[in-house]
C-alpha positions as CSV (number, residue, x, y, z in Angstrom):
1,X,-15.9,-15.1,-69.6
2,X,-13.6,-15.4,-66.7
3,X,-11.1,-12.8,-67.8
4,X,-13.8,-10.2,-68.6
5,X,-15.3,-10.6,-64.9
6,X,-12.1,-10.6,-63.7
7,X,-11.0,-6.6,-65.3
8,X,-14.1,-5.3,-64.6
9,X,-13.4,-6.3,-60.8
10,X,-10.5,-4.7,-61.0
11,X,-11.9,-1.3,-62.7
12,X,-14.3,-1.3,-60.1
13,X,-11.4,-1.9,-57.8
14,X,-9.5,0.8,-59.1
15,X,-12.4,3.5,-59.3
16,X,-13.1,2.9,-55.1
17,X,-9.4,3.1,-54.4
18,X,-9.7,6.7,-56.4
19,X,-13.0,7.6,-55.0
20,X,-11.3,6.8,-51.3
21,X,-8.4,8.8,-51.9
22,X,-10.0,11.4,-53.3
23,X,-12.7,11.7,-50.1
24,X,-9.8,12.0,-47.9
25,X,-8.4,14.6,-49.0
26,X,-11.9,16.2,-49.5
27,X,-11.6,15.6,-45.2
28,X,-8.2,16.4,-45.1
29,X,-8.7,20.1,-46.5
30,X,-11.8,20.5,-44.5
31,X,-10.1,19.6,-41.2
32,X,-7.4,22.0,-42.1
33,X,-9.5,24.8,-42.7
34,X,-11.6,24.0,-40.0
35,X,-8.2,24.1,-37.5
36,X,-7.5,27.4,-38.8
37,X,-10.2,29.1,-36.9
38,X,-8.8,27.9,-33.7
39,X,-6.2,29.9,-31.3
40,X,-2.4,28.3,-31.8
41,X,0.9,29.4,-30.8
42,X,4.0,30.3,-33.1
43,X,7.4,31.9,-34.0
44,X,8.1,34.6,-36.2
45,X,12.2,36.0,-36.7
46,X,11.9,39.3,-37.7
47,X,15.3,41.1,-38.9
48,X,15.8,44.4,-35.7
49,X,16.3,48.0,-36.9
50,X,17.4,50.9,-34.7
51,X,15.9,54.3,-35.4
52,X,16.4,58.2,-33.5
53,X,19.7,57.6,-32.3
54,X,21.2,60.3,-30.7
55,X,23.1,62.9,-32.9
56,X,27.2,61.6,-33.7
57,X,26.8,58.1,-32.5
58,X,26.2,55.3,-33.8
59,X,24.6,51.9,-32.8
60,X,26.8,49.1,-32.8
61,X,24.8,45.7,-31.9
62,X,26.7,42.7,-32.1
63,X,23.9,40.2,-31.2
64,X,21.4,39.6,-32.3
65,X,20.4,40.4,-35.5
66,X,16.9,39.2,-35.5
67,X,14.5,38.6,-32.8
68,X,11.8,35.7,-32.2
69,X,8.5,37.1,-31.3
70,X,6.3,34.3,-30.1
71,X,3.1,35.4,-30.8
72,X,-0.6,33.8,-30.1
73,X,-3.5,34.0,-32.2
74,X,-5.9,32.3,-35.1
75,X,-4.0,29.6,-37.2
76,X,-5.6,32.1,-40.4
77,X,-3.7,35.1,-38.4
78,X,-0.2,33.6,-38.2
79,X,-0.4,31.6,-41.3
80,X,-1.2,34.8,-43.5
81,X,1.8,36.6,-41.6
82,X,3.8,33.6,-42.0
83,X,3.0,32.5,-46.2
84,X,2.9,37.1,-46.6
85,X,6.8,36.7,-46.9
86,X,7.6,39.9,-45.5
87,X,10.6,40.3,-43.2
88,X,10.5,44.2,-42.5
89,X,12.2,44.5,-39.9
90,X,10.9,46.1,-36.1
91,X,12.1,49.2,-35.6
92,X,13.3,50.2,-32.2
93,X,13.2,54.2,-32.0
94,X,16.1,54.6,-29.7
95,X,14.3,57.9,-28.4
96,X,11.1,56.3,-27.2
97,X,12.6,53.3,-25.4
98,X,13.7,53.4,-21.8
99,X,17.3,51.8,-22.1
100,X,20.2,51.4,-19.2
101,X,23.5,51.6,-18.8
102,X,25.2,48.1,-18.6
103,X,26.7,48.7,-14.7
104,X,30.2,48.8,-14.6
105,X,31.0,49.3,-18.4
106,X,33.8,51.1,-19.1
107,X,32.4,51.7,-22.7
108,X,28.9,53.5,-23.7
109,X,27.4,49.7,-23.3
110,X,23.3,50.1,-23.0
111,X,21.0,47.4,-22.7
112,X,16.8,47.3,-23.2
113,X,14.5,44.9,-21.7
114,X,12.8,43.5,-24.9
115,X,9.2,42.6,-23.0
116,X,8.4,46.7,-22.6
117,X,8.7,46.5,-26.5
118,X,5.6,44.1,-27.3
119,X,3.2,46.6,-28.0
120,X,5.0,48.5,-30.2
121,X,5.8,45.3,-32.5
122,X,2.5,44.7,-32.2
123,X,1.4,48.1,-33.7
124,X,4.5,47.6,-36.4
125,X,3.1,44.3,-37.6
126,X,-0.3,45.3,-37.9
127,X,-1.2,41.6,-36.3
128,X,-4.9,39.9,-35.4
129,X,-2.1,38.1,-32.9
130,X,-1.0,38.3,-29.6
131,X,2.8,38.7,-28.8
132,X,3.2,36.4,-25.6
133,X,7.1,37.3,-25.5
134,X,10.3,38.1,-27.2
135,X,13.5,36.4,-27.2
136,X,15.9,37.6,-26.3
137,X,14.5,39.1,-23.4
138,X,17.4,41.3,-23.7
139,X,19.2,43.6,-26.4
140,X,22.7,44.6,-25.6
141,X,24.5,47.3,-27.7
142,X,27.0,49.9,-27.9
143,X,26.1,54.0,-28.6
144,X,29.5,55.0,-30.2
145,X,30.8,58.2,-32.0
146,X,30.8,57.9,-35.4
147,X,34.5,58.3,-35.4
148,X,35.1,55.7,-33.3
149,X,33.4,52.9,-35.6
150,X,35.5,54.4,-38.4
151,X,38.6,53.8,-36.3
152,X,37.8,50.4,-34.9
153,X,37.2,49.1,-38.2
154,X,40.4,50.2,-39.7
155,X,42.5,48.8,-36.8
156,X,40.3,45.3,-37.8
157,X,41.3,45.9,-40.8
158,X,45.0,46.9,-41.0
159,X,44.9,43.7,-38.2
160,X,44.1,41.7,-40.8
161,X,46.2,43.1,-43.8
162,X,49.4,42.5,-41.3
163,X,48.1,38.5,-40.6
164,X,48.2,38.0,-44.3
């Protein structure tokens, strides 16, 4: 009788360990959903597009590609945008923004200040979130003529068929 005292301690055993586990995790979702509802504070990198350039030039960026957008909002908001996938990229309509001169640039070098651009990302992502800044707080690039790209790149080019 020993032995069959002993299993069934050891069933019952089992069945509380499962019954444990299986309550914490019953917490574990609850807390989570529960945390979703309150305000947090991310990062999304979001790929930068240039739009309305001026007619013959072209926009030559070199950095950066992408831009972090800390943004602030419900843990539901910036999970959604996070799990949705999408990386369309913000659009910067060239035409709308107020962007300088880079001071004593001998080339067309133009620079935008990337804080007067929070709203409009804001309206682009279509966000329940607040965008508390953007780094880089600065976007450098170059207005060129479209022949001049085509140049440049076959100088690189012919640069490198001559180093082989």
């Amino acid at each position: 009788m020993n032995n069959d005292s002993g299993s069934g301690k050891k069933r019952n055993t089992n069945r509380d360990v499962f019954v444990f586990a299986f309550f914490v995790l019953i917490s574990f979702i609850f807390w989570y959903l529960n945390s979703l509802d309150k305000e947090v504070e991310a990062t999304i990198r979001l790929p930068v597009r240039y739009t309305n350039i001026p007619r013959g030039r072209i926009v030559s960026a070199e950095d950066p590609e992408r831009l972090n957008l800390y943004v602030k909002g419900t843990g539901s908001a910036v999970l959604r945008r996070k799990m949705s996938g999408r990386k369309n990229p913000v659009t910067i309509d060239i035409s709308k923004v107020n962007y300088k001169r880079v001071p004593g640039s001998k080339e067309p070098d133009y620079y935008i200040i990337t804080s007067s651009l929070s709203r409009s990302f804001r309206v682009q992502l279509r966000s329940e979130f607040e965008i508390t800044s953007v780094k880089p707080d600065t976007l450098f690039f170059r207005l060129q003529r479209a022949d001049e790209k085509t140049d440049s790149e076959n100088r690189k080019a012919s640069q490198k068929q001559n180093k082989s």
